[in-house]
Structures are given as C-alpha cells and as structure tokens.
N, C-alpha and C positions, 0 to 999 in steps of 0.2 A: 413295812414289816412283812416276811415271809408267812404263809399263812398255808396248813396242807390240810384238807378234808376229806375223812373217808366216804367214800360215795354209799348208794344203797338203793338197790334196784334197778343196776344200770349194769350194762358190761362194765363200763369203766371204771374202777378201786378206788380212783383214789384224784382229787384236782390241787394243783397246788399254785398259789396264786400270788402276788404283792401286791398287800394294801398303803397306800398314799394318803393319808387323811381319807376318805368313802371314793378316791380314784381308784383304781383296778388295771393291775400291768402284768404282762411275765406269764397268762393262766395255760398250763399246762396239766393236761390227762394223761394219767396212766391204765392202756386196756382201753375199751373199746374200739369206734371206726377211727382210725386214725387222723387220714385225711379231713374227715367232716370235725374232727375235733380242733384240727390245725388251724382251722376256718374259723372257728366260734372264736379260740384265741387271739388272731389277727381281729377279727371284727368288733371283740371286747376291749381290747388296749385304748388306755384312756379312757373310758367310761367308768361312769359313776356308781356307784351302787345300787342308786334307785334308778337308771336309766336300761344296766341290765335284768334290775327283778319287772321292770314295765316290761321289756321284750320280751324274755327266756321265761319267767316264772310262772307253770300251769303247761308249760307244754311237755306232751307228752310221745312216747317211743311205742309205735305199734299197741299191742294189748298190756302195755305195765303205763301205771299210773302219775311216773313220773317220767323224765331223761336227763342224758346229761346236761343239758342247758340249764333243764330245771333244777338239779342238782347244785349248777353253778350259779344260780339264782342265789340260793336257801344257802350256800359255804360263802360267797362274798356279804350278806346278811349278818351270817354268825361272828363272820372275823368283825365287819364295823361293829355289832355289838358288842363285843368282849371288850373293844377298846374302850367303853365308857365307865 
C-alpha cells in the first residue's frame, strides 16, 4: 500500500513510501538534499520497519532535533500502525 507523510523539521515536506506487510519499497522525498535522500532510498528497499527505526530513528540533522531519516523512521512506524 502507497503511504505519503508530511515531514516536520526537516528541509524535506513531504516522504512517500510502500508498505508490503512491515517490508518498506519505492521511499521517496520531496525537498531536501537530494542526492543524500536518493541514498537512504536505495539503502532502505527491502527493509523492515523495525530494522529501519533500529538505524535511522534518533538521528539527528546539525542543530534540529530530528532529520530525514528520523522522519522516515517515525512515517514507516505510522503507516505499519494504521494498518492494524
């Protein structure tokens, strides 16, 4: 299922992602650093939901308290939970 979440505290607006049963495919950003987004994408494909909030979840972008990653921690979190 197609899943898009609005970001909050990041350059980037906006992640949009498909979830597979708690698998994780397709995660694209809109806004931010491009390249470095393109990266997280590729290196997330296939991963679980609990295997991207162990990496990504808690990491943080210069002086703001979250980033994208962590962003895309906490949007693939929300989509497996809605599903239950």
């Amino acid at each position: 299922m197609e899943y898009s979440y609005k970001t909050r505290g990041t350059c980037s607006s906006r992640i949009e992602f498909e979830l597979d049963g708690n698998v994780v495919h397709n995660v694209r950003f809109t806004g931010g650093c491009n390249g470095n987004l393109k990266a997280i994408g590729i290196l997330t494909e296939g991963m679980t939901v609990e295997e991207i909030e162990t990496k990504l979840k808690g990491n943080t972008c210069g002086f703001r308290d979250t980033s994208c990653a962590d962003q895309l921690a906490l949007a693939v979190r929300k989509a497996l939970d809605s599903q239950k």
